[in-house]
Each structure stands twice: as C-alpha cells, then as structure tokens.
N, C-alpha and C positions, 0 to 999 in steps of 0.2 A: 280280472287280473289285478296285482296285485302294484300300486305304480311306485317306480325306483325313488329311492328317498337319493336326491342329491345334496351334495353338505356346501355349506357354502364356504368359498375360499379364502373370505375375507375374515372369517369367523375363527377365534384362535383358542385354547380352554383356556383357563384363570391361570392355570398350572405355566405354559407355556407363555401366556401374558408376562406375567412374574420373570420369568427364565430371560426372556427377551429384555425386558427393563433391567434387571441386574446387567446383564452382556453389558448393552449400551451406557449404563452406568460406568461400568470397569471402562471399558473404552474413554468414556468419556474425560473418567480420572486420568486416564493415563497421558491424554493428547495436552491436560491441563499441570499437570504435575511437574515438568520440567520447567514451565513457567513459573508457578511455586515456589518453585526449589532455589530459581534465581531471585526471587526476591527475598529467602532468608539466607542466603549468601551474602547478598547485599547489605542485609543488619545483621549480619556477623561480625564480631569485631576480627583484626589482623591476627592476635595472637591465636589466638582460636584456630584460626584458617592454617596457621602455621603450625598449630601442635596439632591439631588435629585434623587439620583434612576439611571436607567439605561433610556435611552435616546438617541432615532436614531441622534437628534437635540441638543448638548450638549449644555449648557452654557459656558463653557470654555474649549479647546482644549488642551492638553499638551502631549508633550516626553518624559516626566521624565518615564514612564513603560519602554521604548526604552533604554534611556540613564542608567538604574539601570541596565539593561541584557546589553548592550554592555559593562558596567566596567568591565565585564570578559576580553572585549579585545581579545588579539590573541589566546585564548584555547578558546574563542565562534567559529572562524572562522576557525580555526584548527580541534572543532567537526565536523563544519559542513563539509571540508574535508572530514575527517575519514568516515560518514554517506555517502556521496556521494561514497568512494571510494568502502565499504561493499557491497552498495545497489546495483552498475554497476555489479563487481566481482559476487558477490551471485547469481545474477538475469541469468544471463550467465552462470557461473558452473548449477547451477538449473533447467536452460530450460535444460543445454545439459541432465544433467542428469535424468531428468523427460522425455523428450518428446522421448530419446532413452528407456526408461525404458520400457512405454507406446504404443509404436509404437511394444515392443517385444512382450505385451501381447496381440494386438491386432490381431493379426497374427494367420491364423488360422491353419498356418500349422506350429506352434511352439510346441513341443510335452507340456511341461512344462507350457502352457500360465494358465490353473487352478491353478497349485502351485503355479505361483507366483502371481497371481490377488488375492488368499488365503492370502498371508503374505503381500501383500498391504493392504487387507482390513481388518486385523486384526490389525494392527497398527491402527486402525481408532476407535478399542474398547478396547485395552489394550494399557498399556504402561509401559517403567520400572520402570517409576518415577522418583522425581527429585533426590534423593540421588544414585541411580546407572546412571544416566546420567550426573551426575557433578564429580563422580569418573572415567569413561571412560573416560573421555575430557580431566579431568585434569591428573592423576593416569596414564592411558594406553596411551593417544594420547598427551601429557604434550602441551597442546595447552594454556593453562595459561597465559595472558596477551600478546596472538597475535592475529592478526586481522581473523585470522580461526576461534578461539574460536566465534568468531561473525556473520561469514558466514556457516560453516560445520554444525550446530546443525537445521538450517533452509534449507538448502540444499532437500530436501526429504520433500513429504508431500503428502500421501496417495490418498486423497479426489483430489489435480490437478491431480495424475496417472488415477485417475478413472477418470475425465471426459475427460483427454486427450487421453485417450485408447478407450472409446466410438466416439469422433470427429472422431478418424484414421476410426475406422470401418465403420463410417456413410458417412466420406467422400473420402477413398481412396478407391478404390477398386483394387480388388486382381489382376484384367485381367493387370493394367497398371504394378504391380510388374511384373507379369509375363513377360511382354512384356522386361521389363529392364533385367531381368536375360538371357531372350533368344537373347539379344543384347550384353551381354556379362556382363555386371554391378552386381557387388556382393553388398551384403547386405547394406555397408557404402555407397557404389558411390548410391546407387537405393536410399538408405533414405536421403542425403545431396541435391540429384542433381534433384529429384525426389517429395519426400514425404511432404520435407518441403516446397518449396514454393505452392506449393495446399493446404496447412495446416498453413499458415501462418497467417491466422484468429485466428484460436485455440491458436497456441505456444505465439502467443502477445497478446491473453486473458489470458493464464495463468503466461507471463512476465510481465502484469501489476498487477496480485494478487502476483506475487512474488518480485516484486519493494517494495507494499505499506508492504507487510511483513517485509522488511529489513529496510525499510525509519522508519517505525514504532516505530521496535525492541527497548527494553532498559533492559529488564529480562533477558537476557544474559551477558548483560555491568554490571549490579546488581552483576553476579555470578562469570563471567571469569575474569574481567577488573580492575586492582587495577592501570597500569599506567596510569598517567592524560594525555601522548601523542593519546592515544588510546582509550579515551574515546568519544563514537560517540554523537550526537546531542539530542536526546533522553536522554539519561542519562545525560549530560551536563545542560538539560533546568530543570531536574526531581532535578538535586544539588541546581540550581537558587533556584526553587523557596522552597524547606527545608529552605535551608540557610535563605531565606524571612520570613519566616514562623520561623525558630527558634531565630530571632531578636524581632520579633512583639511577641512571646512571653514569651519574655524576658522584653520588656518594658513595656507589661502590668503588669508583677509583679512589675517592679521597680515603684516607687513612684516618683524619680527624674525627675525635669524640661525636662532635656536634653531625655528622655528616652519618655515622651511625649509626646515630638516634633519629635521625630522617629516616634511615633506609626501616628502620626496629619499625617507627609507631606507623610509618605513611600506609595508609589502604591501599596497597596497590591492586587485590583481589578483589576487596569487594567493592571498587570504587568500577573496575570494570560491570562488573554484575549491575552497578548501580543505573551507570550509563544505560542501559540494556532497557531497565524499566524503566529511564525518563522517556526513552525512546518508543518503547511499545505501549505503555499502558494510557494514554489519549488512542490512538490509534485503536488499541482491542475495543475500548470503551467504545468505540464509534461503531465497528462494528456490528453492532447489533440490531444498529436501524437497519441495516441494511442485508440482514441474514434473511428474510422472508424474501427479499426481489433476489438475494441471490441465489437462494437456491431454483426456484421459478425459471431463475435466465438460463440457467444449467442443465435443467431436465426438459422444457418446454422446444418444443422441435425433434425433442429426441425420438420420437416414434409415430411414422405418417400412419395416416388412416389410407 
C-alpha cells in the first residue's frame, strides 16, 4: 500500500512567503506612518501649514516649533531629567511591589489569597476619589512638592496584580516551590532565585505598562508639584503650550501691528506636533528592549496543555 504523504503545516511556498512579508510590511507602514507624518508637520514651517494644509511633502521646512520649546532652555532638560528619574525609580519600586503582591496571591497554599485578590479587585470598582486622595498625600503622608508625590500614588495598580497573579499560576508551578523549600530556600530566596527569572516575560510586560504610566504622568505634577526644579516633562510641555495658547489669544484680541505679527509667524501647529515627538520618541526608543519579553508575557499562558 501505498503510504499517505502528509504536508507539513508549518511549511509555506516562496510564493506565499513573499505574499505574507509584503502584508506585514504594509501593515507595518501603516501603524508607523502617522507617527511619521507627525514629525514632518513638526518641521513644517507655519506658512506652509496655513496655505497649505498638512503635507507628508512640505513646501518649506522650518525649526522655529523646536527653537520656540527649547527657549525653555535648562528647565526643558532638567524635566526631562526629573521624567526619566520618576519613571526608572517608579517602575522598580512597582514591579517589586506588584510582582511580590501577586506572586502572594497566587499561591495556593496562602490561607488569605481570596481576601486579598477581594481588595485588589475592588479597587478596580471603587475608589476614594480625588479630594480624599490629595488630603492623604498631602495632609497625612506631607509628600507636597517631592518627587514621591509622583511615584507613590502610581505605585499599585489592581488590573497588573490580576494579570500577574494569573501568569504566576499559569506558569510556575507549585512542584518547583516545593522542590526549593525541601532544599532549604524560604519564601524570599525561592521568589528572587527562582520565580522571577521563569517569569521574566510577565514582570517586563507589566514594567513596560508601568514605564509608559510614569513617562506619561502630568495629573499628579497638576496636584502635588508647585516647585519648577521638580517639575517633570509632561507637565513642562502641557505649561509650553498654555503659555502658546495664552499669547495667540491675546493677539487676536489686540488689533496692534506688532500682536499680528505674533499671531502670522508664531508656530502654533507645528509646535503642537512637536510636543508630541519630545514626548514619544525616548519612550518608542525604549521600546524595543522590551518587545521580545512583551510579546512572550502576552501569548505565554494563553493555551494549557
């Protein structure tokens, strides 16, 4: 007899290889291309944007959006500072204190692991609100114009505990704790030496939503922040462009010459645009360390044996 040729499924032709990298190609341009676009808006000059609209192909290229956000000078590079130092600090206090939070209620021989998977996922439907949360901070914990008031109030965050207390369960199992405790290893040495590098998929998925959290932030610099050493990047670009915005209109009420020629030459367009990439492009940049553990933390659990 004659025996069945089976194809194998992972096997694609050259033809459909090909067909498959363009798709992803095209996709790929596409999810990049709006980004793009905002950075040659950004060096587009005003006139431009005013005769003509927006435009991948400008007619005239300019840095005056640049040149208007850098007259901040040394408190631009000083937020960005501050922003970098928040986001490292935060991101670090946060994993520790998420991934141990997480890893306790994963556990099935924690007597407690329902009570407190309870008060995690009730935070996720109630809360105190903003007037008893800016009296604790400021009032009880006098964090007021320190760089805690910017990190502690993001510190915690319900929704990572739950999916990182699912990852522990899905991907540690209990036989290898057991095996560290009967080798002598208590709870710290088995979770450091142990839990975390098999889990290191998970903890740098939830350190890069806890990066873009803190790189983010400016609603905390809004409530805690009144010294200008201490104010981060965010809140920095959000005074830019007020300050832009309360010139422009101010000239359009003034009728004088000189008031104008402010509103004529001032980048109001592409100085927005510009904000956008001081904002995103550290942040994309980082990125990419972290595209291999994320996608890993994403798909990993997702289909038991």
């Amino acid at each position: 007899m004659r025996k069945k040729k089976y194809r194998d499924a992972h096997h694609v032709s050259p033809a459909i290889n090909v067909l498959f990298n363009i798709i992803a190609g095209v996709f790929a341009f596409i999810c990049v291309y709006p980004f793009l676009f905002v950075i040659v808006i950004s060096l587009t000059s005003e006139e431009s944007l005013t005769k003509n609209g927006y435009s991948i192909f400008p007619e005239k290229w300019s840095f005056a959006a640049y040149e208007y956000i850098f007259k901040a000078g040394d408190q631009l590079l000083h937020s960005y500072g501050v922003t970098i130092l928040i986001t490292v600090l935060g991101t670090l206090v946060s994993l520790l204190v998420i991934s141990l939070y997480a890893y306790a209620i994963s556990r099935k021989n924690f007597s407690y692991r329902g009570f407190f998977s309870f008060i995690a996922f009730f935070t996720m439907l109630f809360n105190g609100g903003l007037v008893p949360t800016y009296l604790v901070v400021t009032q009880m914990l006098h964090l007021k114009d320190t760089l805690w008031a910017l990190i502690l109030p993001l510190v915690m965050n319900a929704f990572y505990i739950l999916i990182l207390r699912t990852f522990y369960s899905t991907t540690v199992p209990d036989a290898i704790i057991e095996s560290a405790k009967i080798d002598g290893a208590g709870e710290l040495r088995a979770f450091f030496t142990i839990v975390v590098p098999i889990s290191l998929p998970g903890i740098a998925t939830i350190g890069l939503f806890a990066t873009l959290g803190y790189w983010n932030d400016w609603f905390n610099a809004l409530l805690y922040i009144d010294n200008p050493s201490l104010v981060p990047l965010q809140s920095m670009l959000m005074r830019i462009e007020n300050s832009m915005q309360f010139l422009l209109t101010n000239a359009q009420l003034s009728s004088s010459g000189q008031s104008l020629e402010l509103l004529r030459t001032l980048p109001q367009e592409a100085t927005r645009m510009a904000l956008v990439v001081l904002a995103t492009v550290p942040i994309a940049c980082a990125y990419p360390f972290f595209q291999r553990y994320f996608v890993q933390g994403l798909t990993i659990g997702a289909v038991k044996e």
